[in-house]
C-alpha positions in Angstrom: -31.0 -2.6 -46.6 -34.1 -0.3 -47.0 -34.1 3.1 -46.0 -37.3 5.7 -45.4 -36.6 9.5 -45.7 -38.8 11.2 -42.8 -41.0 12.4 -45.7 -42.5 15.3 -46.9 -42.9 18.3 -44.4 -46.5 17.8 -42.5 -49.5 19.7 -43.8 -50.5 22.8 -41.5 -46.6 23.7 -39.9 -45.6 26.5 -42.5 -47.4 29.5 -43.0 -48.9 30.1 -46.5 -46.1 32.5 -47.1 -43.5 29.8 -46.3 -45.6 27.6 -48.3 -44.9 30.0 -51.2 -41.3 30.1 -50.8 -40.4 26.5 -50.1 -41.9 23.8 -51.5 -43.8 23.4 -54.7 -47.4 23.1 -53.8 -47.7 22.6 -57.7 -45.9 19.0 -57.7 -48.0 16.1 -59.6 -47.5 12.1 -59.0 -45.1 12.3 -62.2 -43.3 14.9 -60.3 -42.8 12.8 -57.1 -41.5 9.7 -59.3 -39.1 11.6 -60.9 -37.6 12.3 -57.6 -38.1 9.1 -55.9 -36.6 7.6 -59.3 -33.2 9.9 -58.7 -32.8 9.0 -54.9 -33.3 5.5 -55.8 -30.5 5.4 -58.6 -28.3 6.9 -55.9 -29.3 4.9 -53.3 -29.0 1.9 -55.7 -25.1 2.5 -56.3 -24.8 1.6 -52.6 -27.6 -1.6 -52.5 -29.7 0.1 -50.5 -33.5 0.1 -51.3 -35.3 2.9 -51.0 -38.7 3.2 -49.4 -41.4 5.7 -50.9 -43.9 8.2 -49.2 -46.6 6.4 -50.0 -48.6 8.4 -52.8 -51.8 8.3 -50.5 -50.2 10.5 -47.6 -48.5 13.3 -50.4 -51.4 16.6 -50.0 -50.8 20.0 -51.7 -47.7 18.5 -54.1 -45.2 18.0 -51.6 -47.0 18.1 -48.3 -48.0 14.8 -46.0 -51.5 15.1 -44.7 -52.4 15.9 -41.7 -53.9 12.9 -41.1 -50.4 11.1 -40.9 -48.5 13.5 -38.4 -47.9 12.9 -35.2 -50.4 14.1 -32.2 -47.8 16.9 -32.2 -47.9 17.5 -35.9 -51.3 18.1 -35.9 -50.5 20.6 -33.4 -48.3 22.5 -35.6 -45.6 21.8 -33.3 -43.6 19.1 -35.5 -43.1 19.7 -39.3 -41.6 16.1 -40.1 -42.5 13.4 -37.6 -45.1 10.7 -38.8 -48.0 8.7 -37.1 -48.2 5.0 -36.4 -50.7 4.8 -39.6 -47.5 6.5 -41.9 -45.5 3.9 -40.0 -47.8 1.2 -40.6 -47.6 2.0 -44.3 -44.3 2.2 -44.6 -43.5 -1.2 -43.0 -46.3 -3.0 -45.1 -44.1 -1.8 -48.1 -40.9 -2.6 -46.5 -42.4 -6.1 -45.9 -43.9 -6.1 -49.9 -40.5 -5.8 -51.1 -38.4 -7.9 -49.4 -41.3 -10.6 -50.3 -40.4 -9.6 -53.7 -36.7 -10.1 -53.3 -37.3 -13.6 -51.9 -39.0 -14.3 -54.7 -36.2 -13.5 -57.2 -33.4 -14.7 -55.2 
């Protein structure tokens, strides 16, 4: 079983000041692993497979681009909902793994 968190909030929704308050605009790639690493342990303990934000999306530390929200996103009207190209990347990595697990079955 795989599972996809909705992601990081969308770029653009929170105010700067919100920003400031909430999430860590300050977060590096080692950061993000160390989190993904701890959801996947926990996830793990009950076999399911957890799928990544994909590294490419993450803006600002712990933001999604703009680029991958939805047409409402973009609007500033959705903070978490994702685009058909997040979508798309997410499924290509759900499809790369279970290749993988084929393979070592």
């Amino acid at each position: 079983m795989y599972f996809s968190p909705a992601g990081f909030l969308n770029e653009g929704v929170l105010s700067e000041d919100d920003l400031a308050s909430a999430i860590n605009t300050e977060a590096t790639a080692a950061d993000r692993r160390a989190l993904w690493q701890q959801m996947e342990a926990a996830m793990a303990q009950d076999s399911v497979q957890l799928l990544r934000q994909p590294e490419e999306t993450v803006t600002r530390g712990a933001l999604t681009a703009r680029s991958y929200a939805t047409t409402l996103g973009a609007q500033d009207d959705d903070a978490v909902h994702k685009n058909g190209a997040y979508g798309a990347l997410i499924l290509n990595q759900a499809l790369a793994q279970l290749r993988l697990s084929q393979k070592t079955a």
